[in-house]
LUMDOMAR-639563 format. One record per residue: residue in one letter; x, y, z of N, C-alpha, C in turn. Coordinates in Angstrom, 1 decimal, always signed. Layout:
N
 aa   n_xx   n_yy   n_zz  ca_xx  ca_yy  ca_zz   c_xx   c_yy   c_zz
  a      X      Y      Z      X      Y      Z      X      Y      Z
...
//
This chain:
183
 aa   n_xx   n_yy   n_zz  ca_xx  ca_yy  ca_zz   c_xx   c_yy   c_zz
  x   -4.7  -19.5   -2.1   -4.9  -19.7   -3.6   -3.6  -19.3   -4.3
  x   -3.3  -20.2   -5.1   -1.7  -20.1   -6.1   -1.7  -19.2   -7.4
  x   -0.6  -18.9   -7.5   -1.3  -18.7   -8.9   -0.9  -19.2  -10.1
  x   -1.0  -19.3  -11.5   -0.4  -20.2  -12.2   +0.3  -18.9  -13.1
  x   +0.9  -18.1  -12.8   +1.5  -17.1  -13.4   +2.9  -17.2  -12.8
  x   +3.8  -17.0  -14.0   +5.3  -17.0  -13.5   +6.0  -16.0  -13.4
  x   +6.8  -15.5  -13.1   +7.8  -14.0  -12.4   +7.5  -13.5  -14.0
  x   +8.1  -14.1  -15.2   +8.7  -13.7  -16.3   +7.3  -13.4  -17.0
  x   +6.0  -13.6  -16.6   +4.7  -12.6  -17.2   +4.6  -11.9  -17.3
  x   +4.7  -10.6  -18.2   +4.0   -9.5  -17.9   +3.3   -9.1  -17.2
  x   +3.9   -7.7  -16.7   +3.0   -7.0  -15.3   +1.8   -7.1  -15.8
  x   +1.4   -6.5  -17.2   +0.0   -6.3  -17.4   -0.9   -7.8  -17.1
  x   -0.2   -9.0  -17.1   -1.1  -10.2  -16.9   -1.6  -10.4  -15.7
  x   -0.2  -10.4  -14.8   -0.4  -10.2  -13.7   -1.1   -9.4  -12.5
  x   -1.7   -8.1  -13.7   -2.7   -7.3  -12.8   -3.8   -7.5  -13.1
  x   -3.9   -8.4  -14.3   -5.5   -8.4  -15.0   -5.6   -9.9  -14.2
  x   -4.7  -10.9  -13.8   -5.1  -11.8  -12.6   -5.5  -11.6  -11.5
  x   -4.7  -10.6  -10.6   -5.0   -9.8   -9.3   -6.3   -9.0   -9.3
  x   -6.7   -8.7   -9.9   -8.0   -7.7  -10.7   -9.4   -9.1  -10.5
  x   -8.9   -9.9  -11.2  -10.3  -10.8  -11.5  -10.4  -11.8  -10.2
  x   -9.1  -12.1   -9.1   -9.0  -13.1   -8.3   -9.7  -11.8   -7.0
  x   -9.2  -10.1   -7.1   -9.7   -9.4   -5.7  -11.1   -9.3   -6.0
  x  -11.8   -9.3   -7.4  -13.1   -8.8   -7.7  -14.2  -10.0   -6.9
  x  -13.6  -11.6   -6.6  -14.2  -12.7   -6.1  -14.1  -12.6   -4.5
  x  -13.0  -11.9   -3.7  -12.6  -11.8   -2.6  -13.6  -11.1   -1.6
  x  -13.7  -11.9   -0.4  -14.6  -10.9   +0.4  -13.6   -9.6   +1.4
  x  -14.7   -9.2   +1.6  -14.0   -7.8   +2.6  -13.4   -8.2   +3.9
  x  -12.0   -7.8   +3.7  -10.7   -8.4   +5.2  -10.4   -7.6   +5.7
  x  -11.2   -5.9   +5.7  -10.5   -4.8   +6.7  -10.4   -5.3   +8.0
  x  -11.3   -5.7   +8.1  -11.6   -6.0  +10.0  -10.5   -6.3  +10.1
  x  -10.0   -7.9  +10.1   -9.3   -8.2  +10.5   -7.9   -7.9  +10.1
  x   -8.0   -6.9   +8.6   -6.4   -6.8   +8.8   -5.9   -5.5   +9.3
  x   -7.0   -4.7   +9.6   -7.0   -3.3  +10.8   -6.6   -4.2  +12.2
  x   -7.1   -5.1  +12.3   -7.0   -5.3  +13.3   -5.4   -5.8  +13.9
  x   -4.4   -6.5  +13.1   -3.3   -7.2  +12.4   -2.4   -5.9  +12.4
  x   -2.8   -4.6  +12.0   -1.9   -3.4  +11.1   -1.9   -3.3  +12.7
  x   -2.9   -2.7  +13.5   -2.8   -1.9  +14.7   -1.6   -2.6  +15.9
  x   -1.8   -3.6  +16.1   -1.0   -4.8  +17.0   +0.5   -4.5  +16.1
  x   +0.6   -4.7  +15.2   +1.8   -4.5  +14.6   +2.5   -2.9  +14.4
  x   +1.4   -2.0  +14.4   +2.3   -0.7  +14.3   +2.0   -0.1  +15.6
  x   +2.1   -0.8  +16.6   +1.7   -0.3  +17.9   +3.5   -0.9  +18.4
  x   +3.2   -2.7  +18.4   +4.7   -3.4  +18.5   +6.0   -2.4  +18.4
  x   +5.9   -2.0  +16.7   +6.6   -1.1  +16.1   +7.4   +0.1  +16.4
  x   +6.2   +0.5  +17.4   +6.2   +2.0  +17.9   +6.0   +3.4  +16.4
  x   +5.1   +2.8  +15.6   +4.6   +3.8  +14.9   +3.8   +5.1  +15.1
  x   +3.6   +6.2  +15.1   +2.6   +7.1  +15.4   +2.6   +8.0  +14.6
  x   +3.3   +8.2  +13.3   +2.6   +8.8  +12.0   +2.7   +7.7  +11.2
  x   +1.6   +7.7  +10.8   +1.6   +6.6   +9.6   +1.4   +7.3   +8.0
  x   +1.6   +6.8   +6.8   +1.3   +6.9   +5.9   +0.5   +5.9   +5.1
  x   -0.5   +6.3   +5.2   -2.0   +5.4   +4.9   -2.1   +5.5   +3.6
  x   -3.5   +4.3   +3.0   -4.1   +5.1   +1.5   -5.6   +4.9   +2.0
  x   -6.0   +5.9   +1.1   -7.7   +5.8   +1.0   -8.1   +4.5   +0.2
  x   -8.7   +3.7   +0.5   -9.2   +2.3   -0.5   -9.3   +2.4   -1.3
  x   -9.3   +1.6   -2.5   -9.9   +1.9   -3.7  -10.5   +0.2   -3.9
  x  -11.4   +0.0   -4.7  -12.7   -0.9   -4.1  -11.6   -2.2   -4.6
  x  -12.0   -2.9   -3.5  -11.5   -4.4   -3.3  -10.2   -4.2   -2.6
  x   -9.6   -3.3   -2.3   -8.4   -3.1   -1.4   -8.6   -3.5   +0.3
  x   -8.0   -3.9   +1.2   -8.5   -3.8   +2.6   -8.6   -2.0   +3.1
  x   -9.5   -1.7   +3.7   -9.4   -0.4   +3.9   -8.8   -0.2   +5.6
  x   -7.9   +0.7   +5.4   -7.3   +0.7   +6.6   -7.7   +1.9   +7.4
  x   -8.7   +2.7   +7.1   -9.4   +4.2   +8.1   -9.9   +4.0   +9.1
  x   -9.9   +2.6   +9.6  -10.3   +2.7  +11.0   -9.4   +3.0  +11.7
  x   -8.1   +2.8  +11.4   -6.7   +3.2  +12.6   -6.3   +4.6  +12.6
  x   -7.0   +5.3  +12.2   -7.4   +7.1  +12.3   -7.5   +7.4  +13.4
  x   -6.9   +8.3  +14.2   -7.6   +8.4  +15.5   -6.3   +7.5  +17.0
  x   -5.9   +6.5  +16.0   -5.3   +5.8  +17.4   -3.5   +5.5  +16.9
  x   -3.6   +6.2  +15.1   -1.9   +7.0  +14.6   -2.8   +8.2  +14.2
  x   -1.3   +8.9  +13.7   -1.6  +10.1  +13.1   -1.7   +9.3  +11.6
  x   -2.7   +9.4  +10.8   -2.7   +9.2   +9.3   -2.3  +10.1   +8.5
  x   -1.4   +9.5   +7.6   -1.4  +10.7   +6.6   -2.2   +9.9   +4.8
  x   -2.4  +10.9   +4.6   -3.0  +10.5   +3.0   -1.9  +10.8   +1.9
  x   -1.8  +10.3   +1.0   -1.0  +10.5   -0.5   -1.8  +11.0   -1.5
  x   -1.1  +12.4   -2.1   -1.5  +12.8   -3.3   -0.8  +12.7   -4.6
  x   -1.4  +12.2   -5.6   -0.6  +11.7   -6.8   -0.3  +12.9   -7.2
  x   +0.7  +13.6   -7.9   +1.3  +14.6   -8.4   +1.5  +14.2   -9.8
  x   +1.8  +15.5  -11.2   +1.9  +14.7  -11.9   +3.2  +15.5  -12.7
  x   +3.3  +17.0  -12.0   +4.4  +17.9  -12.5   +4.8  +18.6  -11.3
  x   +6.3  +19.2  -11.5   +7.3  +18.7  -12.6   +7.2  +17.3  -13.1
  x   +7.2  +16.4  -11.9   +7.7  +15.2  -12.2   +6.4  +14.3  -11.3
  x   +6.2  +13.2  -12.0   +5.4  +11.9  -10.7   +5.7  +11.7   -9.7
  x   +5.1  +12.0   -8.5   +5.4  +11.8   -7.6   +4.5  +11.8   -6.1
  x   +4.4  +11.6   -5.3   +3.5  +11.1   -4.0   +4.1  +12.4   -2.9
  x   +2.6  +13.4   -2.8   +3.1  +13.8   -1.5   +2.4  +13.5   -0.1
  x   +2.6  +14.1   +0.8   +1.8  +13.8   +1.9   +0.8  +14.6   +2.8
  x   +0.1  +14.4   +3.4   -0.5  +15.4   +3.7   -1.8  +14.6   +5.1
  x   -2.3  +15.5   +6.0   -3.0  +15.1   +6.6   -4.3  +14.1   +6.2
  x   -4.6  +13.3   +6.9   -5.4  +12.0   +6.8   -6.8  +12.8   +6.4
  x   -7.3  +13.5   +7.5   -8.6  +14.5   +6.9   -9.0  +15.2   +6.2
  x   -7.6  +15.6   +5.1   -7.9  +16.7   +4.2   -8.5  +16.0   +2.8
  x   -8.3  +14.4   +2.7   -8.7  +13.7   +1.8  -10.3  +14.0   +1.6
  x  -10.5  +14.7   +0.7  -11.5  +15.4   +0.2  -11.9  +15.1   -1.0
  x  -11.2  +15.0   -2.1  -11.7  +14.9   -3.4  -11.0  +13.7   -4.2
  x  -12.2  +13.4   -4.9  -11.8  +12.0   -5.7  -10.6  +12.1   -6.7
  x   -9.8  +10.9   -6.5   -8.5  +11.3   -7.6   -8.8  +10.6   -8.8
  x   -7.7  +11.1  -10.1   -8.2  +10.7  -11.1   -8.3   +8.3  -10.8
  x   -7.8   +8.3   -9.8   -7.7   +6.9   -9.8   -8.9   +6.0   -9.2
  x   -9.3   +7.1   -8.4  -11.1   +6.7   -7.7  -11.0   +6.9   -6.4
  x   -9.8   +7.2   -5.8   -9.4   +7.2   -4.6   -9.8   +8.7   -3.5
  x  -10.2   +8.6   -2.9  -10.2  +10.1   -2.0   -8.8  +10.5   -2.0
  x   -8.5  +11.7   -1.7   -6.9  +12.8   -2.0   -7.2  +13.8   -1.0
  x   -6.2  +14.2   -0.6   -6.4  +15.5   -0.6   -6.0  +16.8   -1.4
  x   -6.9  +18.2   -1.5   -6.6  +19.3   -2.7   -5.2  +19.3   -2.7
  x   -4.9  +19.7   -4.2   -3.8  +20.4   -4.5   -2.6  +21.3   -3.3
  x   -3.6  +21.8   -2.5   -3.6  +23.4   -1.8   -3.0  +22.8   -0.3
  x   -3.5  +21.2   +0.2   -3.7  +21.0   +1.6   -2.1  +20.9   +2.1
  x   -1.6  +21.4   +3.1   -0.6  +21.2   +3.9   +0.0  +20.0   +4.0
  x   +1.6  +20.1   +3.5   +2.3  +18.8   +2.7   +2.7  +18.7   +4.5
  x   +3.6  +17.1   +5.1   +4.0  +16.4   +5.7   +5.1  +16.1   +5.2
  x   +6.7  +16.6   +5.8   +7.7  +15.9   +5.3   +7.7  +14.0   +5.5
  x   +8.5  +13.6   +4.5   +8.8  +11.7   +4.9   +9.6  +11.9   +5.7
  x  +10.6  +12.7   +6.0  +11.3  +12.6   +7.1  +10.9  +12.1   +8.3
  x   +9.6  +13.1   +8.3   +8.7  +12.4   +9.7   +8.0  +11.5  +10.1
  x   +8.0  +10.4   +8.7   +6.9   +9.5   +8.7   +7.5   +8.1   +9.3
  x   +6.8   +7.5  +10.4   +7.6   +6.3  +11.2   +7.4   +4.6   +9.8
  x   +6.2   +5.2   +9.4   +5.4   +3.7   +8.6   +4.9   +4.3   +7.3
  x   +5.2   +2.9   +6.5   +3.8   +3.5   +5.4   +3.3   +2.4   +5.0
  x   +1.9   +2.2   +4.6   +1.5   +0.8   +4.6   +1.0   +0.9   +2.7
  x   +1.3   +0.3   +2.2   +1.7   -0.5   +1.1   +0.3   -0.6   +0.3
  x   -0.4   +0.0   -0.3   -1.6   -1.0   -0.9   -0.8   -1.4   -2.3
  x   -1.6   -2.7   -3.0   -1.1   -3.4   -4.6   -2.1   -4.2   -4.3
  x   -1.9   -4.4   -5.8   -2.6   -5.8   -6.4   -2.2   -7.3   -5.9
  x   -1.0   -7.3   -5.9   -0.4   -8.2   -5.2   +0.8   -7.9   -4.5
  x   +1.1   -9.0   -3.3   +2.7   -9.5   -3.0   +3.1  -10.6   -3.5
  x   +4.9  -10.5   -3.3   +5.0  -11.8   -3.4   +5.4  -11.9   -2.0
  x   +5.7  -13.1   -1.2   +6.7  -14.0   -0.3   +8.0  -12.8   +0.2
  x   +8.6  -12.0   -1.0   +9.9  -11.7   -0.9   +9.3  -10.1   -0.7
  x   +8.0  -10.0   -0.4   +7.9   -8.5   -0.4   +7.5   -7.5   -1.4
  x   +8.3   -8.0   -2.6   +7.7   -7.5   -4.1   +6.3   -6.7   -4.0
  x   +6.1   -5.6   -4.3   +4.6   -5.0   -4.9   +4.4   -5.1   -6.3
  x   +3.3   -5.6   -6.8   +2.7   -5.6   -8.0   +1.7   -4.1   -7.7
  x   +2.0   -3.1   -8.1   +1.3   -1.7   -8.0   +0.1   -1.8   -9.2
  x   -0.1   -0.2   -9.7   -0.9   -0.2  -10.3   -0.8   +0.3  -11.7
  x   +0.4   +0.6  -11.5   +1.6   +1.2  -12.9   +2.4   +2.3  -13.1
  x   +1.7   +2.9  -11.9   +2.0   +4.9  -12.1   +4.0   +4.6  -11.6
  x   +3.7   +4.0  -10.9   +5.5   +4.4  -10.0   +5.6   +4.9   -9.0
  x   +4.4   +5.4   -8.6   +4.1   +6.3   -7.4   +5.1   +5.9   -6.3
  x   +5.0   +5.0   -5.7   +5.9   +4.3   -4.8   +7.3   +4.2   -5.1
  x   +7.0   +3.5   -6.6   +8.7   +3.5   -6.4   +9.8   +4.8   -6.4
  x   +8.7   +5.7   -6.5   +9.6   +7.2   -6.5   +9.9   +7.2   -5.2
  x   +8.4   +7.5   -3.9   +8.4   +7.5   -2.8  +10.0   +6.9   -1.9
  x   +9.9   +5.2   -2.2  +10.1   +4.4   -1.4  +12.0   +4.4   -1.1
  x  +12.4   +4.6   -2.2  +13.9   +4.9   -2.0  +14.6   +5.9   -0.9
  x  +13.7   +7.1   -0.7  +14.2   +8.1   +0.3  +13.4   +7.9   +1.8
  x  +12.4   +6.5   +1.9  +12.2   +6.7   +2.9  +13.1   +5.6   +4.0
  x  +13.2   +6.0   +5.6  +13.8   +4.9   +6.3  +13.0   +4.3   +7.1
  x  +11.6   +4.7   +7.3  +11.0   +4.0   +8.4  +10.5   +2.5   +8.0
  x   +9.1   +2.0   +8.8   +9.2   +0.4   +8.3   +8.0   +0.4   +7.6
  x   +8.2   -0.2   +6.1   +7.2   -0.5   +5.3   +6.6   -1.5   +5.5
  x   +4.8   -1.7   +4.8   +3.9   -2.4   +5.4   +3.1   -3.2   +4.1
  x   +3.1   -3.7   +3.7   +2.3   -4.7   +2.4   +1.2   -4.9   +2.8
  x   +0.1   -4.3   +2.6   -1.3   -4.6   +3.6   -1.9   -5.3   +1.7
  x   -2.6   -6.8   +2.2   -3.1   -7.5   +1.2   -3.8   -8.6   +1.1
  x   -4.7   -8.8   +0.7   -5.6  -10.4   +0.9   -4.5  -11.5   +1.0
  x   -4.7  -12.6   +1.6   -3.7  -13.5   +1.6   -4.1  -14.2   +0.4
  x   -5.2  -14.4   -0.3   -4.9  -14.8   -1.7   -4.7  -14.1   -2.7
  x   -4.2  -12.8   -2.2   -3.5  -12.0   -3.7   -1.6  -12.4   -3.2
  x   -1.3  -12.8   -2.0   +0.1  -12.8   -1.9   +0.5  -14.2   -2.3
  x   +0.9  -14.1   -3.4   +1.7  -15.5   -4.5   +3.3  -15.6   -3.7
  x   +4.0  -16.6   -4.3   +5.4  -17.0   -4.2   +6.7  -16.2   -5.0
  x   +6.1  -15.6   -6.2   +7.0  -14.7   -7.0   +6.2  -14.0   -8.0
  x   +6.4  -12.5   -8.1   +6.0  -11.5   -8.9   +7.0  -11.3   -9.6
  x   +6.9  -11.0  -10.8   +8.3  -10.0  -11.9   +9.1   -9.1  -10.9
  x   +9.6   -8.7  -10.9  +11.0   -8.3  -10.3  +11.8   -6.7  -10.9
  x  +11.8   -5.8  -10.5  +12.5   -4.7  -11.5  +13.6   -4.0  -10.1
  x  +14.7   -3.7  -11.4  +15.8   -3.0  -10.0  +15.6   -2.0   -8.5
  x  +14.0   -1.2   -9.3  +14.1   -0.4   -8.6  +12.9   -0.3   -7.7
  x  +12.6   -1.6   -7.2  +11.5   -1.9   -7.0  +12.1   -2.1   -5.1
  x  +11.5   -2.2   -4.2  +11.7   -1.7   -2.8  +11.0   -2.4   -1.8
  x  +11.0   -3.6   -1.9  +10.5   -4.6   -1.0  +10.0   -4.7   +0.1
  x   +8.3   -4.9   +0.6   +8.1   -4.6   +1.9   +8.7   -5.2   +3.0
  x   +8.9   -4.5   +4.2   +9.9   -5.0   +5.2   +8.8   -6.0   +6.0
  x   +7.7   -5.7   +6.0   +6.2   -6.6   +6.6   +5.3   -6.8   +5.4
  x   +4.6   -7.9   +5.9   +3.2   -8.0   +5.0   +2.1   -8.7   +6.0
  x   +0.9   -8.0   +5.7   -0.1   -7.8   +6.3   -1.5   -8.1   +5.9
  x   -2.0   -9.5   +6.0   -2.8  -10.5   +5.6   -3.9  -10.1   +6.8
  x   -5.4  -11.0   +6.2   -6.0  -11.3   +7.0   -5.8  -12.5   +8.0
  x   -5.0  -13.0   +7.8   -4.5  -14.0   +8.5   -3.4  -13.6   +9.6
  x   -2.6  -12.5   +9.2   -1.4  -12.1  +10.0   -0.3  -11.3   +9.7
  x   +0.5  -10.9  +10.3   +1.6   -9.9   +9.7   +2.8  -11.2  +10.2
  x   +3.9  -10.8   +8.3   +4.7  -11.6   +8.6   +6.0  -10.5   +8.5
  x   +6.7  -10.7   +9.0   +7.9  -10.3   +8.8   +8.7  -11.0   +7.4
  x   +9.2  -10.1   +6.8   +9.9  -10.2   +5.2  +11.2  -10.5   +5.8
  x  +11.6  -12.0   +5.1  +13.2  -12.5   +5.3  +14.0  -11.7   +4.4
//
């Protein structure tokens, strides 16, 4: 599915598209757990940095168990920011709907992290994330080196999304259909 939205739309249009096109979509974990694991196995991944679903996302918690998962907690002071923390400790609902883990639970340097898999609204083609507005990532994504992961319905990944400098392109993207490697 295309979309009739051009790069130079507004983010906000473009999420209230992504929003009404994932609300129609059926559920693709299966198979894109199934796509993530073959690929971050390939990879040689074994800590991952996962997210907890938030409804219409593919959920990736079945690969618990066969990486080490880690969960992200939104921060909001000093500054915005994503930290890390064990996959289990995800305990309490965040202000976004998402499972977290407490304030309190034992952080995970990125240093250590081999992957981190990507949720958005959309991709584009070129990798692009259409997020959800916070920046969360784009704070994250600059200091990490391992290989990032676009996990996303293949009809949320379009041809071109808006574009900003400091935006961090996934190195993979990860459909129900398949993982592509980003030119």
């Amino acid at each position: 599915m295309g979309s009739v939205l051009s790069p130079d739309t507004p983010k906000s249009e473009w999420r209230a598209w992504a929003r009404a096109v994932r609300a129609e979509l059926p559920d693709v974990s299966a198979p894109v757990t199934a796509t993530l694991r073959d690929l971050l196995k390939r990879l040689g991944a074994r800590r991952v940095l996962a997210y907890r679903a938030l409804s219409g996302e593919p959920d990736v918690s079945a690969l618990h168990g066969e990486f080490e998962l880690l969960a992200p907690r939104a921060r909001f002071r000093p500054e915005p920011r994503l930290t890390l923390h064990p996959w289990d400790t995800a305990t309490e609902v965040s202000r976004f709907g998402a499972l977290q883990p407490p304030a309190d639970a034992p952080q995970v340097p990125l240093g250590t992290v081999d992957a981190i898999l990507l949720p958005g609204l959309a991709f584009d083609r070129a990798g692009v994330r259409l997020g959800y507005g916070g920046g969360f990532y784009d704070r994250l994504l600059p200091a990490f080196r391992g290989v990032t992961v676009g996990v996303i319905q293949h009809a949320l990944l379009v041809p071109e999304l808006p574009r900003d400098p400091h935006d961090c392109p996934a190195q993979w993207l990860v459909t129900e259909r398949g993982a592509t490697e980003v030119q």
